[in-house]
C-alpha positions as CSV (number, residue, x, y, z in Angstrom):
1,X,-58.8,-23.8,45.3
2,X,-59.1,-20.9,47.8
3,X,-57.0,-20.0,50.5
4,X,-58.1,-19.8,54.3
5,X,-57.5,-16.6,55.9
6,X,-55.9,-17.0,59.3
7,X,-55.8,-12.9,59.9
8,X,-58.8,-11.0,61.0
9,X,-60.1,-9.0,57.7
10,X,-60.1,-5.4,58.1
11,X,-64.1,-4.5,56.9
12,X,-63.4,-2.3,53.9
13,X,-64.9,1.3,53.1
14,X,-66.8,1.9,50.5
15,X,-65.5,2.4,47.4
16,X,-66.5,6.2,47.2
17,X,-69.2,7.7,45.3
18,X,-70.0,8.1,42.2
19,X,-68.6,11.5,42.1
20,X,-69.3,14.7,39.9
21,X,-71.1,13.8,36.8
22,X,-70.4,16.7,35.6
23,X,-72.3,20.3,34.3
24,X,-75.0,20.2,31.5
25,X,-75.8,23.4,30.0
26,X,-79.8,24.4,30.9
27,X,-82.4,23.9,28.6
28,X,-83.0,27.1,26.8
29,X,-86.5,26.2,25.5
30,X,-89.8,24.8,27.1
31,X,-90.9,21.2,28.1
32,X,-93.5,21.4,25.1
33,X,-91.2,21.4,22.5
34,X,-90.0,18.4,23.5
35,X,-93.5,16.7,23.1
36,X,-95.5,15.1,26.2
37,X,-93.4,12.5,27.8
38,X,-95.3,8.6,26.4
39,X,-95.6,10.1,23.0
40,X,-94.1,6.9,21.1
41,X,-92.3,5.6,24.3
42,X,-89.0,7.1,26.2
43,X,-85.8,7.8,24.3
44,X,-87.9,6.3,20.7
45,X,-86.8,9.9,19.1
46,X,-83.5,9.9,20.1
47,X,-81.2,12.4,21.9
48,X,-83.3,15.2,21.8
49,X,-82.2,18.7,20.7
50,X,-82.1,21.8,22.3
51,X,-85.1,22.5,24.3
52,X,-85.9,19.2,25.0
53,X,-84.8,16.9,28.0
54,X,-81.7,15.2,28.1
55,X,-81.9,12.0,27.7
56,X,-79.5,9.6,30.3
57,X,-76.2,8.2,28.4
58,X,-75.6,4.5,27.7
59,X,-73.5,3.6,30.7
60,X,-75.3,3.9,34.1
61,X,-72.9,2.5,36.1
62,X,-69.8,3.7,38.7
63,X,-69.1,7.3,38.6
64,X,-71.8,7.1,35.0
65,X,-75.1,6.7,37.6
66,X,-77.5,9.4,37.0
67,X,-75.7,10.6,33.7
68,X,-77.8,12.5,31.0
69,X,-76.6,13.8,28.0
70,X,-74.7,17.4,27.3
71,X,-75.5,20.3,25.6
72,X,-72.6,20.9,23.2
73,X,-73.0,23.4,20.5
74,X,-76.9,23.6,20.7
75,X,-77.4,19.9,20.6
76,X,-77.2,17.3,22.9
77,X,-74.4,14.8,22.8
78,X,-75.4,11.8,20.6
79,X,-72.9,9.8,22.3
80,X,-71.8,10.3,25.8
81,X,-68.4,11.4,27.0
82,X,-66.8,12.6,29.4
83,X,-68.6,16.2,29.2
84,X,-71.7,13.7,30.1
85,X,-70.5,11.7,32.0
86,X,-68.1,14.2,34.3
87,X,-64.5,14.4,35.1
88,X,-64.3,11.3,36.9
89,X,-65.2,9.0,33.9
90,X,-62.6,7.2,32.1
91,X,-63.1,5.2,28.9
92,X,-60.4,3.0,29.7
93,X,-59.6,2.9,33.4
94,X,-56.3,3.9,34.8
95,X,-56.9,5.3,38.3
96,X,-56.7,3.9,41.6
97,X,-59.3,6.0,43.4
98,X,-62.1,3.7,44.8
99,X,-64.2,4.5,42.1
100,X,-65.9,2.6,39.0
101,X,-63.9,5.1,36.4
102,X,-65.0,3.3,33.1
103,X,-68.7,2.6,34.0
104,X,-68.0,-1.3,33.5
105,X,-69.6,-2.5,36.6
106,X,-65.6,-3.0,38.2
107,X,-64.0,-0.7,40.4
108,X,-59.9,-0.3,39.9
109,X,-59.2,-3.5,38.4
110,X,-56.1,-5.6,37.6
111,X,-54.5,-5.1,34.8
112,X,-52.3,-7.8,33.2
113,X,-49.3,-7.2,30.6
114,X,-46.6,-9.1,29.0
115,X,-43.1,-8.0,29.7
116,X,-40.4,-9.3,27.5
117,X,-40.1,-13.1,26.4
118,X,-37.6,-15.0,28.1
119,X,-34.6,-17.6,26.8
120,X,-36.4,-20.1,29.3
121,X,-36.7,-21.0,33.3
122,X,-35.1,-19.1,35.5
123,X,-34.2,-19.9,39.2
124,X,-35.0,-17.9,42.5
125,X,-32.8,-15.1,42.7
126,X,-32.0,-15.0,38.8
127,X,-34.0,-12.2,37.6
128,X,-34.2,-8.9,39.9
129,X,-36.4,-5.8,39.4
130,X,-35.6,-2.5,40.9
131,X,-37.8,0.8,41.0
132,X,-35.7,3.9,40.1
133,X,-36.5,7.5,39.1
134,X,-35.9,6.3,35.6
135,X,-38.8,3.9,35.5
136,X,-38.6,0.2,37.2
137,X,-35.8,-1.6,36.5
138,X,-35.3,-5.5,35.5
139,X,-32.1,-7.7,34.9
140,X,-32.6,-10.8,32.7
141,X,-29.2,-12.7,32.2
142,X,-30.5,-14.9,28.9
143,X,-27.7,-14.1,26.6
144,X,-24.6,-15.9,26.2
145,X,-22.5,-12.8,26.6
146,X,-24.0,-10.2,28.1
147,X,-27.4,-9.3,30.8
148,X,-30.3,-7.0,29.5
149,X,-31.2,-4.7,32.0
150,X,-34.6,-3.1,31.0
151,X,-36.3,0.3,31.6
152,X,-40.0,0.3,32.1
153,X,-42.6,2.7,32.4
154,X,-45.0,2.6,35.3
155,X,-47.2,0.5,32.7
156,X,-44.5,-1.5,32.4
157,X,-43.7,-1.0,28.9
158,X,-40.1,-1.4,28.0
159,X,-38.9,2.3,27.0
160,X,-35.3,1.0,26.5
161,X,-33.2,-2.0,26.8
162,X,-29.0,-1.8,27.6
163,X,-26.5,-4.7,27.3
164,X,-24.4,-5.3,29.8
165,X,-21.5,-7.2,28.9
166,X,-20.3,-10.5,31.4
167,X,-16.6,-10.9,32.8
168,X,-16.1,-13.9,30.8
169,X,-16.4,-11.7,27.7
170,X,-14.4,-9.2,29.4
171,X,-11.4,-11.7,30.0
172,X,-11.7,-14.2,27.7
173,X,-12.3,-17.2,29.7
174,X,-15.0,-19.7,29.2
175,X,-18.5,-19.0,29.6
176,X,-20.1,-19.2,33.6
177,X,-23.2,-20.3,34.6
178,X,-24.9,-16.7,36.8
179,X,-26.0,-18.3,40.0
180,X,-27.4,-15.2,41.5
181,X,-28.4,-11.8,40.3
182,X,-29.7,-8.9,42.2
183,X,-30.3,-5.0,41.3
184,X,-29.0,-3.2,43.9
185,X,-28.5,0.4,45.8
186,X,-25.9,1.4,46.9
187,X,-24.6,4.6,48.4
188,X,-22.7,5.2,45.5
189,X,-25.4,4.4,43.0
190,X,-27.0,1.9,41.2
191,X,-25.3,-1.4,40.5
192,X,-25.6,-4.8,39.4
193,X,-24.5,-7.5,41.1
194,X,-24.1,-11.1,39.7
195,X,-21.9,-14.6,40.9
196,X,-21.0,-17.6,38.7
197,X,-20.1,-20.5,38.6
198,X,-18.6,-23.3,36.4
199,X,-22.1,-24.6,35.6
200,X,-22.9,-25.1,39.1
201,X,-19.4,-26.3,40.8
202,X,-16.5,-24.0,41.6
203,X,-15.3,-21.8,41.1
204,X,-17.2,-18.8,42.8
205,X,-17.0,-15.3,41.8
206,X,-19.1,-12.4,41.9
207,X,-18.7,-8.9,40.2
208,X,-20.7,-5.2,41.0
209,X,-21.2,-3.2,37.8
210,X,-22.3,0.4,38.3
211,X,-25.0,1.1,36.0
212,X,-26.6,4.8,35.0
213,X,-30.0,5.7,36.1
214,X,-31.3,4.0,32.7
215,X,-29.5,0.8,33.6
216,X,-26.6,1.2,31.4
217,X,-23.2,0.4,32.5
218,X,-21.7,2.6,33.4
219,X,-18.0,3.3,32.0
220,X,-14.5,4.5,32.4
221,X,-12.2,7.0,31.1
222,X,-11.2,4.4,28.6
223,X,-14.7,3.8,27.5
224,X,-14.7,0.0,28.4
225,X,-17.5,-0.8,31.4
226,X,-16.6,-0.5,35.2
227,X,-16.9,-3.7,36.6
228,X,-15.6,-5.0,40.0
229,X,-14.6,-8.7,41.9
230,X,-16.2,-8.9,44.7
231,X,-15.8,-12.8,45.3
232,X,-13.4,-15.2,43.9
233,X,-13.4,-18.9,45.4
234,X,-11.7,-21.6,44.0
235,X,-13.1,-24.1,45.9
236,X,-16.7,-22.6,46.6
237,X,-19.8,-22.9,45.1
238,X,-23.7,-22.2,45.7
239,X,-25.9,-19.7,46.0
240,X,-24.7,-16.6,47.4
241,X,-26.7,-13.1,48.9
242,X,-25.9,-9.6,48.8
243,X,-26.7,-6.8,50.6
244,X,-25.7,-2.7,50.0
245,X,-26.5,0.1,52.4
246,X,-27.2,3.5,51.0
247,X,-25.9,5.4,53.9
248,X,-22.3,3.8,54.1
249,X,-20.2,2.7,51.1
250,X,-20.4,-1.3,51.8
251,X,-22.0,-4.0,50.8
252,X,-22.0,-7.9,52.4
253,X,-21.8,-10.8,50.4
254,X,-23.0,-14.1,51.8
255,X,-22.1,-18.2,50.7
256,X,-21.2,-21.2,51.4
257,X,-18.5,-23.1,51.6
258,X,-17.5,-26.9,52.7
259,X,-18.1,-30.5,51.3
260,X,-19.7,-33.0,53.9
261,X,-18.4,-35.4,55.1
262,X,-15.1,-34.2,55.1
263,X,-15.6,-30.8,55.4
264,X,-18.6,-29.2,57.1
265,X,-20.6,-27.0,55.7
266,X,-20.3,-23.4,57.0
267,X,-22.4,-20.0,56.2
268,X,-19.3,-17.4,55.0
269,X,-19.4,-13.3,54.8
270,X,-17.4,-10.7,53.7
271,X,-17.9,-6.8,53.9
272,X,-16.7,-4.9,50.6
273,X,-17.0,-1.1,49.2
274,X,-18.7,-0.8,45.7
275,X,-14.8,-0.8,44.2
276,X,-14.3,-4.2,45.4
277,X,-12.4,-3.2,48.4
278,X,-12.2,-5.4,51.0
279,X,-13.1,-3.9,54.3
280,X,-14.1,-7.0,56.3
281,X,-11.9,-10.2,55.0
282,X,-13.8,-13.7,54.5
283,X,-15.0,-15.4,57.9
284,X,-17.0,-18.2,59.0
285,X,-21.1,-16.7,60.3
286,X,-22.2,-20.0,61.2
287,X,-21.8,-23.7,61.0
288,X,-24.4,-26.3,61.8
289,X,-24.2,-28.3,65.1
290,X,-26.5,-31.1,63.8
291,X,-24.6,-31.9,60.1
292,X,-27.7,-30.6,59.0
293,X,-27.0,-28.3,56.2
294,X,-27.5,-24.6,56.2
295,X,-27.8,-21.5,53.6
296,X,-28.0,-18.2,53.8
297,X,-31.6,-16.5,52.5
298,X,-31.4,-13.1,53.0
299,X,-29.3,-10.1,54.4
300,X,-30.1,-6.6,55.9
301,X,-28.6,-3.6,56.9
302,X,-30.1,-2.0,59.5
303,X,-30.8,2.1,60.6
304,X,-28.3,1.4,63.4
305,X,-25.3,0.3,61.4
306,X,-26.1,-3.3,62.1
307,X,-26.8,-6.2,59.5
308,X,-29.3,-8.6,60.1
309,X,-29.2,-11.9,58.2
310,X,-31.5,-15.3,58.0
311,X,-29.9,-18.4,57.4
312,X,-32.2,-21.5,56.4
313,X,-31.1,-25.0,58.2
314,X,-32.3,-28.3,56.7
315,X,-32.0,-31.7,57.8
316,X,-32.8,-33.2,53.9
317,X,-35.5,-34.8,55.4
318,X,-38.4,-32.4,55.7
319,X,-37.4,-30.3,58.6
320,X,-35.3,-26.9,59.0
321,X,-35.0,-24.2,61.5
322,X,-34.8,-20.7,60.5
323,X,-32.1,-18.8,62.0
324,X,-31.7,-14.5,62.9
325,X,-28.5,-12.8,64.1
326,X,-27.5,-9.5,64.2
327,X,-24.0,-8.5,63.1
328,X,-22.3,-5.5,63.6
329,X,-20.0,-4.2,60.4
330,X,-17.2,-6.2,61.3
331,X,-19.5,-9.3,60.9
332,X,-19.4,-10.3,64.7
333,X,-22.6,-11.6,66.3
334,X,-24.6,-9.3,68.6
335,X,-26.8,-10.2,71.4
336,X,-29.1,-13.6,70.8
337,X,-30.2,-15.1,68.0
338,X,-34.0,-15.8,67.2
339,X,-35.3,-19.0,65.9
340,X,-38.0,-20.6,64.2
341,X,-38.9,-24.4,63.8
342,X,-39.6,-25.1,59.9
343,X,-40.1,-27.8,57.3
344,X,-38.1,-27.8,54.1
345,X,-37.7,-25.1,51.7
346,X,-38.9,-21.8,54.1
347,X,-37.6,-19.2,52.0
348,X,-37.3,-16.7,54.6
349,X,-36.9,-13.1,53.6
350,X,-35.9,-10.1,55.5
351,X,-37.7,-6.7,55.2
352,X,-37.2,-3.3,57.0
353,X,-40.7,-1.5,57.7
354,X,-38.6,1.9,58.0
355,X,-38.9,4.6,60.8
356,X,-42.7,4.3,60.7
357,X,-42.6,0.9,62.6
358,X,-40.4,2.3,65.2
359,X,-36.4,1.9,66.2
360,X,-34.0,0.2,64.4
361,X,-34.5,-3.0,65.5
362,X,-38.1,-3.1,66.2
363,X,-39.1,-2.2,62.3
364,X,-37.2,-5.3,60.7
365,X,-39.6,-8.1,59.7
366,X,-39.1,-12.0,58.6
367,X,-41.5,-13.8,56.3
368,X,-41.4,-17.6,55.7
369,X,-42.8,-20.6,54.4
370,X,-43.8,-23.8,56.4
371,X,-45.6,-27.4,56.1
372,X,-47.3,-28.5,59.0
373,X,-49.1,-32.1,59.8
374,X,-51.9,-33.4,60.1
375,X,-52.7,-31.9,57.0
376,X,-49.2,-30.6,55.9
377,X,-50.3,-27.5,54.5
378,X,-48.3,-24.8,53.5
379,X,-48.6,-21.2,55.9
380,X,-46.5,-18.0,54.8
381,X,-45.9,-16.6,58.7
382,X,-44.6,-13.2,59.7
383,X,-43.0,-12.1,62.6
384,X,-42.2,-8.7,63.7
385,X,-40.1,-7.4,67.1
386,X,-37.8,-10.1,66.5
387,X,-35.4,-9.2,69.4
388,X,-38.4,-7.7,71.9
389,X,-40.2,-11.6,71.7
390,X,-42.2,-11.1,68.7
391,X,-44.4,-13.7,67.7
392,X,-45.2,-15.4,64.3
393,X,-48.6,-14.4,62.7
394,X,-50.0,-17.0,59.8
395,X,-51.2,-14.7,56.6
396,X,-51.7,-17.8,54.3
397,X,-52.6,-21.2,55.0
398,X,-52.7,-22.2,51.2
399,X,-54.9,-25.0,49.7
400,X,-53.5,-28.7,50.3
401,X,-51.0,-30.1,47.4
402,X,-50.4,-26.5,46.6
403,X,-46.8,-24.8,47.2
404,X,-47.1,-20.9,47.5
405,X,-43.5,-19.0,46.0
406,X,-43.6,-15.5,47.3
407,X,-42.4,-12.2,47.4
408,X,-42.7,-9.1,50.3
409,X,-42.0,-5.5,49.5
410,X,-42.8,-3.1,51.9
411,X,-44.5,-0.3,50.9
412,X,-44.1,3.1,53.1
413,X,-44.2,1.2,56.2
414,X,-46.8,-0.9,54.8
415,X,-46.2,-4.7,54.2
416,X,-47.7,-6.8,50.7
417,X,-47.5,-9.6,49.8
418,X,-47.5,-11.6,46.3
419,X,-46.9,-15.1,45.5
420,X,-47.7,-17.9,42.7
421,X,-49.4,-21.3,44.2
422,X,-48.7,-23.9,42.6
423,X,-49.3,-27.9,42.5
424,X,-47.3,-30.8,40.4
425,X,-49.2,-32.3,38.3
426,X,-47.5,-35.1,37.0
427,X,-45.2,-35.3,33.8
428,X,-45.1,-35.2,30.0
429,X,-42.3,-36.3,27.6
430,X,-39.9,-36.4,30.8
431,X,-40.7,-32.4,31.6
432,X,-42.8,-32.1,35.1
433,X,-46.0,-30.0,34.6
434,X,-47.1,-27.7,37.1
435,X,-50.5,-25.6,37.7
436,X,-51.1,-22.5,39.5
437,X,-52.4,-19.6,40.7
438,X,-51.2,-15.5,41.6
439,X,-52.2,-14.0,44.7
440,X,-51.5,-11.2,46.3
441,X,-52.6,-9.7,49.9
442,X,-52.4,-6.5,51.9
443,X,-51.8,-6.5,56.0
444,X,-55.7,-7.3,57.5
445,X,-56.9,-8.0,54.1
446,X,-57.9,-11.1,52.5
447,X,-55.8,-12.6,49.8
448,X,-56.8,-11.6,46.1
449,X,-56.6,-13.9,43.2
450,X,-54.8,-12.1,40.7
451,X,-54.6,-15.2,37.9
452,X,-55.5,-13.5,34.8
453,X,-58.8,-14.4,33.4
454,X,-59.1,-16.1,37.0
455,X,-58.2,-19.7,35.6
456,X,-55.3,-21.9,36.4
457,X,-52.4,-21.3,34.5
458,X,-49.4,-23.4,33.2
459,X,-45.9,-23.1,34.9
460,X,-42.7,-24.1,34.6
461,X,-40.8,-26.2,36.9
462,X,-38.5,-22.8,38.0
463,X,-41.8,-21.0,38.5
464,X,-40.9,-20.3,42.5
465,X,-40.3,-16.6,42.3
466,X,-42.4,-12.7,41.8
467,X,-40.7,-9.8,41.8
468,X,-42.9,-6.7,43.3
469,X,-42.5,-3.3,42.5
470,X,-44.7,0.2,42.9
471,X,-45.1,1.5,39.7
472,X,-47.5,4.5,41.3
473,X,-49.1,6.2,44.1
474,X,-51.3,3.3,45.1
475,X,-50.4,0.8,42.4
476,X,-48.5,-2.1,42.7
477,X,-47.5,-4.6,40.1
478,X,-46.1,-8.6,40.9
479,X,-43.9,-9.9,37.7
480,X,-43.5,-13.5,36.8
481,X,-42.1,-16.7,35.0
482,X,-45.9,-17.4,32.5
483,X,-45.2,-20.8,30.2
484,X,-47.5,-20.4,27.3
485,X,-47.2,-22.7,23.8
486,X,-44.9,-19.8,22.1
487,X,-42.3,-20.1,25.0
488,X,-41.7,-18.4,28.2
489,X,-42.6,-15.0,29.3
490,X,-42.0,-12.1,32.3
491,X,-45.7,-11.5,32.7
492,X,-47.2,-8.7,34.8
493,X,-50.8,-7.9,37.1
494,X,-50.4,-4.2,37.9
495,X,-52.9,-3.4,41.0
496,X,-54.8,-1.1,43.2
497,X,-53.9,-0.8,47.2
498,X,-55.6,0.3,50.0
């Protein structure tokens, strides 16, 4: 059930040495005191007391190699610690340093966690995370009147949780079905956005709520919570995509709109401030010359004031094209767009790489999802330079009958990866049961299972999403949907990079 590796691995260091073991005091008394060394067998006594030799601690491996007891107090230690073993040891491991801290024969291991339970499955793009100074942030909508937006610690603990209250509470109209949900930035703040719809059929509308660095809502003068329209279609309905820039006060809604036959499906856009404010009115992006039908996936504002967005086109019968453009703020197309021949489903996500990668238009990056015969395997493909020619590089080619649902976060200029691999596996009582694996990989690395205790693992049918988020200086942690026999749960592998 491994994964072929399509990228030429980068050979790896060496995971440091064993480092300082620290000081022991010197022997104040002579090697006869001790006894002769044989006299009833090594370490038979004991540790030894003062003015005999230390004898070495219980753990020997990692940064523990070597390690003979301390003098404390006149006596040697009769159980090693850290003044034995030195000030790299840990009894528990918590650093991401290369080094075997807890002398356990593992150097920086995974480290799993449960997050909060859940009300049940939830769809792409219906939970969001979102790493603040306050801790990492996550919005679950599983209430029938309000989201919880949780603060986390970087062990992901849940320090505190805050309510934040849905329109249809706010106005008295009948409970919506939340379609999408993202945590977002904003050059105003943090907000929330969320769109609805009449349990999946129009209307459409979407709201921004500010929220506090803790993840409250924020509120007015009246005390009742800020919240802002950003959408409202009558006769809309789907799945819709935000982005915010942090440098100007804006943010672009995507959706779609149409009902085929009579009405072609087209890709729509608006620009708005974080008040609601429209500052570029609905307009058509796109609309498919082959009735096939297309979406749009994600959305990105570039260094240069431009927005970049990926739209998916599928024919409903296995394959899809993947479509780039560049907008400038009033939502008209710039220069050429780039595209890339798919199958169904490609998920295609856009990231920015940041300065490090180069100018504006050379740092953004696409990463997508295709099936390709004989063997109709799935690949995750990136490509870079997407208007200087760049060409996509397969990451993953995952295992046949598996189907790999991933996330990208980049990283200081550095891309990861993370993605659950799943395969159906028939059904039971009418519900479909599904199998799978967590992976996660590093550019020029190979992919690491990340499945905790390394066996497959239940999922749920909605199980085609992660959310990634740093938690540390070299510590990354992948969140997910885990289906266990006491319900559903937002799991977590917190890791070591590079």
């Amino acid at each position: 059930m491994g994964l072929a590796l399509l990228l030429v691995t980068v050979g790896c260091g060496s995971s440091g040495s064993k480092g300082d073991a620290g000081s022991v005091e010197e022997d104040s008394g002579s090697r006869e005191d001790g006894g002769v060394p044989g006299d009833g067998g090594p370490g038979d006594a004991g540790p030894g007391d003062a003015g005999t030799d230390p004898l070495a601690c219980e753990k020997q491996r990692g940064v523990c190699a070597g390690a003979k007891r301390a003098l404390v107090d006149g006596a040697y230690e009769p159980e090693c610690t850290a003044r034995s073993y030195g000030a790299d040891y840990e009894s528990a491991e918590t650093r991401c340093d290369g080094l075997d801290n807890d002398c356990d024969g593992v150097t920086d291991p995974s480290v799993e966690s449960r997050v909060t339970a859940l009300s049940g499955g939830y769809e792409v793009g219906q939970l969001s995370s979102l790493r603040t100074e306050a801790g990492v942030l996550v919005a679950v909508f599983d209430g029938a009147t309000d989201a919880r937006v949780l603060r986390l610690d970087e062990n992901l603990r849940v320090q505190e949780t805050s309510n934040v209250p849905m329109a249809w509470v706010r106005t008295g109209t009948a409970r919506q079905y939340v379609r999408t949900a993202k945590l977002v930035r904003t050059s105003e703040g943090l907000a929330l956005f969320y769109s609805t719809m009449s349990f999946r059929v129009a209307p459409l509308n979407a709201y921004l709520v500010p929220l506090e660095a803790n993840g409250a809502p924020k509120r007015g003068a009246d005390g009742e919570v800020l919240e802002y329209r950003l959408l409202d279609r009558p006769m809309d309905e789907g799945r819709t995509v935000v982005a915010a820039s942090t440098e100007h006060d804006r943010l672009v809604v995507l959706w779609t709109t149409g009902r085929p036959p009579t009405q072609p499906v087209q890709v729509m856009g608006t620009v708005v401030d974080s008040k609601g404010q429209v500052l570029v009115a609905p307009k058509v992006l796109f609309e498919s010359a082959s009735n096939w039908a297309p979406s749009p996936r994600s959305a990105l504002w570039l260094r240069n004031g431009e927005l970049l967005v990926a739209l998916a086109e599928e024919s409903g019968k296995g394959q899809g094209t993947v479509r780039v453009r560049r907008l400038d703020a009033a939502l008209e197309q710039v220069g050429e767009e780039r595209a890339f021949t798919t199958s169904e489903e490609p998920v295609p996500q856009l990231v920015d790489l940041g300065a490090s990668a180069g100018a504006p238009l050379a740092s953004p990056v696409l990463v997508w999802r295709s099936r390709e015969a004989p063997e109709y395997r799935r690949w995750i493909r990136v490509a870079g330079h997407l208007f200087e020619g760049g060409q996509p590089v397969t990451w993953v080619m995952d295992t046949p009958a598996y189907v790999p649902w991933f996330g990208v976060f980049v990283d200081e200029g550095v891309l990861r990866l993370s993605w659950l691999s799943r395969f159906f596996d028939g059904w039971e009582n009418n519900t479909p049961i599904y199998w799978g694996r967590l992976w996660t990989q590093d550019v020029g690395d190979a992919p690491v299972d990340r499945t905790p205790g390394l066996e497959l693992m239940p999922l749920n049918e909605h199980a085609m999403w992660v959310l990634m988020e740093k938690v540390a200086p070299r510590r990354m942690a992948t969140m997910y949907t885990a289906t266990t026999d006491a319900g559903q749960f937002l799991d977590a592998v917190r890791y070591c990079t590079p």
